[in-house]
N, C-alpha and C positions, 0 to 999 in steps of 0.2 A: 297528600291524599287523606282524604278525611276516614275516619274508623267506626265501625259502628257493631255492633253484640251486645253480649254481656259478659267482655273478656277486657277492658279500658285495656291495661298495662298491658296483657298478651299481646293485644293489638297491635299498639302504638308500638313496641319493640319488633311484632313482623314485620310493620312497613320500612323496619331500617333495616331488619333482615335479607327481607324482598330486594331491598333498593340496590343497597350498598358492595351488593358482594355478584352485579350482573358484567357481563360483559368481556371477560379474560379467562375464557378458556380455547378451545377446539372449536386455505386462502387468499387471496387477497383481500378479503376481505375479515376483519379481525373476530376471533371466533366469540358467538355469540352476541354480537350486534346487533339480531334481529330486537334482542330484550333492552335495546338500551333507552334511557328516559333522562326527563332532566330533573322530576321530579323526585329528589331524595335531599334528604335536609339529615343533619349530624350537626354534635356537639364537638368542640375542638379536642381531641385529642380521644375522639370513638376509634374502637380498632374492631374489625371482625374478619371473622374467616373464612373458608368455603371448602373442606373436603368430600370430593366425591370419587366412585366408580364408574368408569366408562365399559360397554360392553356390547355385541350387535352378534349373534349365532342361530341361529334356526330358530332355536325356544324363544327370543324375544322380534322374533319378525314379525310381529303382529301385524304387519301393514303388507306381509307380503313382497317385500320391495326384493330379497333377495330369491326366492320361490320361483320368483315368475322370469329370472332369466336362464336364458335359453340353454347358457355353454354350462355355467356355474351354479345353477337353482341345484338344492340337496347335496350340496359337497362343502368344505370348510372353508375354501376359495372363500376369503371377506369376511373371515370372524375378526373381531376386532375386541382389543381388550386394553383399558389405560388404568391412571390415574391421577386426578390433577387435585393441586391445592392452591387456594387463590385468599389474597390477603388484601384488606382497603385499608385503610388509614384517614384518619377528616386531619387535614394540617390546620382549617377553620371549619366555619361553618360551611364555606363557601367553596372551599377545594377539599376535593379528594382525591389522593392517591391510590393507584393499585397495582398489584403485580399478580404473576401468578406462573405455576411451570406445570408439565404434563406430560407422562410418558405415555406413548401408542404403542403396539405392539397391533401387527395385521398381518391375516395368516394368507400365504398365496403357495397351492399345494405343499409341497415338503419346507416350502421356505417361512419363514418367518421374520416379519421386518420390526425392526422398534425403530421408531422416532422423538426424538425430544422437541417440548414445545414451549416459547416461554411468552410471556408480553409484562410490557410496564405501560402505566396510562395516568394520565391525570386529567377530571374534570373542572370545569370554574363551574358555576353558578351566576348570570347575567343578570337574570332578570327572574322578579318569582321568591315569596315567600313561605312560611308555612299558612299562612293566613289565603293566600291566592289561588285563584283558580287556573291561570296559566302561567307557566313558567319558561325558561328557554339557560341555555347552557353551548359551554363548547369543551369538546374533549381531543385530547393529544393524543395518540396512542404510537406506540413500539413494537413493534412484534415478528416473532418470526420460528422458523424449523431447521432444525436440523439431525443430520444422521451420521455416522460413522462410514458404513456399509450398507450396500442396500443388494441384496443377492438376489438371482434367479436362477436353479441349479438345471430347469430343461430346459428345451432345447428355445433358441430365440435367433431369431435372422437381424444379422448386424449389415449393414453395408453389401447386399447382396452374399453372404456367406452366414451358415447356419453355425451358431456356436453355442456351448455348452458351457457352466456354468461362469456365467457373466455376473461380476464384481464392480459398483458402481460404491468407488471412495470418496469421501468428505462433500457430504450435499450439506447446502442450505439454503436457507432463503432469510431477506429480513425485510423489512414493511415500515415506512413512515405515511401514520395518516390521522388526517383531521376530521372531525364531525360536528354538523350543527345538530342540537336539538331542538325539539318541543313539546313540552307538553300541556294537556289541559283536563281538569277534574269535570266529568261529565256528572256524574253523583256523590253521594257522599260511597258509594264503594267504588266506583270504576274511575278508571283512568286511560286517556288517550294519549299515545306518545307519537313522534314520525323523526325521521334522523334525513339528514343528508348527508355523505363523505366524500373528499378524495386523497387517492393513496398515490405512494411510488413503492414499486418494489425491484429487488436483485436478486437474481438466483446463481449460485455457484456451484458448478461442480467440480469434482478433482477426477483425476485419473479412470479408467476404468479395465481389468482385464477380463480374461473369459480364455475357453481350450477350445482350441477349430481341430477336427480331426477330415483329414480333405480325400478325394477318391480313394486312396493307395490303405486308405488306414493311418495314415500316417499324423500323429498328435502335434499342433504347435501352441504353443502360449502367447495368445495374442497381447500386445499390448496398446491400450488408446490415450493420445496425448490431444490437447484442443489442434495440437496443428500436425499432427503424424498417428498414422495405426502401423503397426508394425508387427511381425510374428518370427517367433521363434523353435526350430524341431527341436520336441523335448530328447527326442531319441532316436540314433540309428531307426531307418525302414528304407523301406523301397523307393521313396521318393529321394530326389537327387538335388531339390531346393532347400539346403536348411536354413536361409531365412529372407523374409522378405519384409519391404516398405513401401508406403505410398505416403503425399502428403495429404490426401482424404482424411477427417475424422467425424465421426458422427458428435462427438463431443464441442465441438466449436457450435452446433446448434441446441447444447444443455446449460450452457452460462445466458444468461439474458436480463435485462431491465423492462421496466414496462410501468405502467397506470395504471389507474381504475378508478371506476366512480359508482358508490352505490348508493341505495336508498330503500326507506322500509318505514315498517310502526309496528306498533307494538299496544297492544289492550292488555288492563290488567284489573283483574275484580279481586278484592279481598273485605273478607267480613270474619268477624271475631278472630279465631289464631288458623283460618283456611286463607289461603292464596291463590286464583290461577293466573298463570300469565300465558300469551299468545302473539309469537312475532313474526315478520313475516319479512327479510331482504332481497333485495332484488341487487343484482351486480354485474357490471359490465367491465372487460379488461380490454385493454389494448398494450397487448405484447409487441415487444420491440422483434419484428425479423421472425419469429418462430410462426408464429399463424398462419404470414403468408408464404411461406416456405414448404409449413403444411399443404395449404390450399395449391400452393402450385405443381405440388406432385400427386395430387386429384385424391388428398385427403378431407378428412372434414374439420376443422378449429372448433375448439367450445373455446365460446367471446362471453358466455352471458353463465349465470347462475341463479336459483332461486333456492333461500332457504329457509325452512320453516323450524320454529321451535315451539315448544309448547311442554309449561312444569305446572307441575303443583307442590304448594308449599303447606306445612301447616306446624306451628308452632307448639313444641314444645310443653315451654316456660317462659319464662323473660329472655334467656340467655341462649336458647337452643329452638333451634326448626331443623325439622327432617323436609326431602326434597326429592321428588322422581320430577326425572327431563327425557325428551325425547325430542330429536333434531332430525331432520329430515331435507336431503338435498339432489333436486333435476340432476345434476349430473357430479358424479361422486367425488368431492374434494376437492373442484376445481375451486379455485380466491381460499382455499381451506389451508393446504397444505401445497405451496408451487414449484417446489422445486420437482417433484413427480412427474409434473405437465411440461413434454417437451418434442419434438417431432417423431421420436423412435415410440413414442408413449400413446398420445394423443389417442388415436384411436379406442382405448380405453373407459376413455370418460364419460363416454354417450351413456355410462350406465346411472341406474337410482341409487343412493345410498343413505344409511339413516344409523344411528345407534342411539342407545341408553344410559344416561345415568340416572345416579342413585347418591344420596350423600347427607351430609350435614352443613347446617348453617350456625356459626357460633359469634355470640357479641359479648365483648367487653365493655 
């Protein structure tokens, strides 16, 4: 991408600000994708960094996204709060390395969830110089979620029985997926990108309990295995069953594999030490067993996602650019974070979601 102002070196150092530090943070589909390009060129043994703040509450809903629903518009229901730090490496000119980790924290009434997030990736460089006007690339990418515990303290209907606070242990998900790029220098300030991918992913969950309290008053402690739900009375009462089983579990449909395949582009204008960039993925999954298991108990699947990004950058020095992002997704988190999406869930999804960050971009 060619540079132009009256900033030479500011410049020429944004575009490897810009470039170098996209694509590894917050799916199936790996976070922030929408921004990715083939055009980024590094010296062997360039390293930079990426610290930001993630965050999405009433005061930055500028889009209205969380306002305008119906059950949860003006409640804390969807505050969301991280932070992630993301690292690239040039091993040459031609490859780069990157990694990066992320904690979430999302408020749903009195509960509060944190998740960790992490991905590794490395791009080649194919075809495309600094000199050219189009370029093309293929990137590797790793990635995935996970959580400890994942709680909801009211009331929630498991398997035709209402139960109270329900304990979902050891979730993750991990994600192998490939992308072609391209890109092409439209002027000397803009630049056109377009990506194609396809993934595989695994979702795991572990155990999960919750307290059923049934006509009588009477408390048990349920427990859920993928092939048994079981319960236990915590205490003498009036009921006269103190424990029962079935081999039902709603858990046999929370572990699952699946695909996907998406695709997107991405514009980016930069002139002296200002940046915008504007991306735009589109994502389709095919889950193994959970959608139509959905669909056959006359729910609805989300198979598809669109997601939109959009930052500005603007440089420092040589060595530093500051950075506002805003991300924006049809339906919240689906290809984002997968082990969330599962037949007791689903329903869920149909909603908009979008959050904030904020951060620094730092080159060595």
């Amino acid at each position: 991408m060619h540079c132009t102002g009256t900033h030479p070196k500011i410049a020429a150092k944004l575009v490897g600000l810009v470039m170098a530090t996209m694509g590894v943070s917050t799916g199936w589909c790996a976070p922030l994708d929408a921004l990715l390009t083939a055009d980024q060129f590094h010296y062997s043994g360039e390293l930079r960094f990426e610290v930001g703040l993630d965050a999405m509450n009433d005061t930055l809903d500028v889009l209205h996204l969380r306002a305008k629903d119906p059950t949860y518009g003006g409640t804390q229901v969807g505050d969301y709060s991280g932070q992630h730090v993301r690292v690239a490496y040039a091993v040459r000119p031609t490859l780069l390395v990157e990694g990066a980790l992320a904690r979430r924290s999302v408020q749903y009434r009195t509960d509060e969830e944190s998740i960790d997030s992490w991905q590794m990736a490395a791009q080649q460089r194919l075809y495309g110089n600094a000199d050219s006007p189009a370029h093309a690339a293929v990137r590797l990418s790793l990635w995935g979620n996970r959580s400890d515990e994942l709680r909801k303290s009211s009331a929630t209907a498991v398997q035709g029985l209402t139960v109270q606070d329900l304990r979902v242990l050891d979730l993750s998900d991990h994600q192998e997926e490939l992308d072609l790029l391209g890109s092409w220098r439209l002027t000397e300030a803009s630049t056109l990108s377009a990506f194609f991918g396809i993934g595989r992913s695994a979702v795991s969950t572990g155990d999960m309990t919750a307290t059923y309290v049934d006509g009588q008053g009477c408390q048990y402690a349920m427990s859920f295995t993928p092939t048994q739900t079981s319960g236990t009375r915590i205490a003498p009462c009036g009921s006269s069953l103190a424990a029962f089983s079935t081999s039902l579990s709603p858990l046999a449909e929370f572990s699952y594999g699946g695909s996907y395949t998406q695709w997107g582009g991405m514009w980016q204008w930069q002139r002296g030490p200002w940046a915008l960039r504007a991306g735009m993925q589109w994502l389709r999954l095919d889950r193994d067993n959970v959608d139509a298991k959905i669909a056959q108990n006359g729910g609805t699947p989300y198979e598809d996602n669109q997601i939109l990004v959009v930052d500005v950058i603007h440089a420092l020095n040589e060595q530093i650019a500051i950075f506002v992002r805003g991300q924006a997704m049809r339906h919240q988190f689906v290809g984002e974070i997968p082990f969330l999406y599962n037949s007791a869930t689903a329903h869920k999804f149909d909603r908009r979601y979008g959050y904030v960050s904020v951060g620094l971009h730092v080159a060595f």
